[in-house]
C-alpha positions as a printed NumPy array, in Angstrom:
array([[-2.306,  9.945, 32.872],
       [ 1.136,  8.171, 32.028],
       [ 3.133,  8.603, 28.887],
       [ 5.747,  8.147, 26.947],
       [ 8.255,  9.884, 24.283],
       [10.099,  8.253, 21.74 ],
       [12.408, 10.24 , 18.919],
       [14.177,  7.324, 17.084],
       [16.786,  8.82 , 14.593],
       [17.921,  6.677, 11.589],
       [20.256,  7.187,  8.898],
       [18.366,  8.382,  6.073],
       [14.502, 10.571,  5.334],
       [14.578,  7.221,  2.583],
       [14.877,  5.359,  5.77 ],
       [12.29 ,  6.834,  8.036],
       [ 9.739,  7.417,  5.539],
       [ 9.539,  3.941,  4.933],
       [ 9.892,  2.558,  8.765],
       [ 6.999,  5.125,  9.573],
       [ 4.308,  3.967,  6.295],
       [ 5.671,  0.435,  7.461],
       [ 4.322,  1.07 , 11.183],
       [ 1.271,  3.223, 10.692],
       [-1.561,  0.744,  9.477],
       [-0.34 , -0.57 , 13.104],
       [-0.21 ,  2.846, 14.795],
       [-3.679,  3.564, 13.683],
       [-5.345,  0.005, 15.007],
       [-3.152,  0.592, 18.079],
       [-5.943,  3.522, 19.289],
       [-7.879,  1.156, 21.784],
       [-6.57 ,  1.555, 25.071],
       [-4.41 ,  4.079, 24.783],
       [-3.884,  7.671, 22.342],
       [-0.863,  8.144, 20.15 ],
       [ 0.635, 10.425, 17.853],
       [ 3.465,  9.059, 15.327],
       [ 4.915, 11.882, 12.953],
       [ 8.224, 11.845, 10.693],
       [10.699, 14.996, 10.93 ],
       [13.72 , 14.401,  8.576],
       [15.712, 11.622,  9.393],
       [13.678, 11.231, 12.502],
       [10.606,  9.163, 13.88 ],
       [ 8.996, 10.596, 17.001],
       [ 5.56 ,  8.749, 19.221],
       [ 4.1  , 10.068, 21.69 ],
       [ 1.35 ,  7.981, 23.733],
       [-0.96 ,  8.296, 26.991],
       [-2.728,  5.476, 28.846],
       [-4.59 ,  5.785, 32.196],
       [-3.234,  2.774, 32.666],
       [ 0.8  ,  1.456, 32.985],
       [ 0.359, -1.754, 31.469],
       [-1.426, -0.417, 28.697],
       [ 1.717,  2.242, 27.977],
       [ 4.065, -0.739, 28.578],
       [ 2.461, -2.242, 25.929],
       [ 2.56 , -0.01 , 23.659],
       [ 6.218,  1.407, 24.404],
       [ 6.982, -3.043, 23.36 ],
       [ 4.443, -2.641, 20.526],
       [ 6.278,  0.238, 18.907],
       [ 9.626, -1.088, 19.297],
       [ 8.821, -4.799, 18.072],
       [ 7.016, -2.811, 14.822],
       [10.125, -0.54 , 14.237],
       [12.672, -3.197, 14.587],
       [10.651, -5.738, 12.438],
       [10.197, -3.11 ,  9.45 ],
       [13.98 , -2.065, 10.339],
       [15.384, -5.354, 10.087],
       [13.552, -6.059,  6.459],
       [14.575, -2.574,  5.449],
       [18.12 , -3.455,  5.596],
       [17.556, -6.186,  4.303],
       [15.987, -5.18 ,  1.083],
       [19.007, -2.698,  0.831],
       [21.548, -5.246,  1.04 ],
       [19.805, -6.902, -1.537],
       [19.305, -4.03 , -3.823],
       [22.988, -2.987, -3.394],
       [24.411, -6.134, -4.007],
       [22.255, -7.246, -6.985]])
């Protein structure tokens, strides 16, 4: 079984509570091909994922990070926005 860890720390809870509900419609439809666990400590977003197969992690590993730095990117965004209007 291969897997992979990933603990992405951002600047705010306001921050990574709303990156993880962004991402998790997508973590849940993600559970073909491979298992994954997505939880939210604090400032903190951690994913955890198996595959039998390395494609399949590689996949995922691009999956997560395209997700997180799409919802990221309109996150800040939105705050620019908010701050400035």
């Amino acid at each position: 079984m291969n897997y992979f860890k990933l603990k992405i720390d951002l600047s705010s809870e306001e921050e990574a509570k709303i990156l993880y509900e962004a991402i998790y419609l997508e973590h849940i439809d993600s559970q073909i091909r491979s298992k994954a666990k997505m939880e939210r400590e604090g400032k903190s977003i951690k994913i955890y994922v198996e595959a039998e197969d390395l494609s399949i992690l590689k996949a995922s590993i691009y999956s997560y990070l395209r997700w997180l730095t799409v919802a990221q990117n309109i996150y800040k965004i939105c705050r620019r926005v908010k701050d400035n209007g």
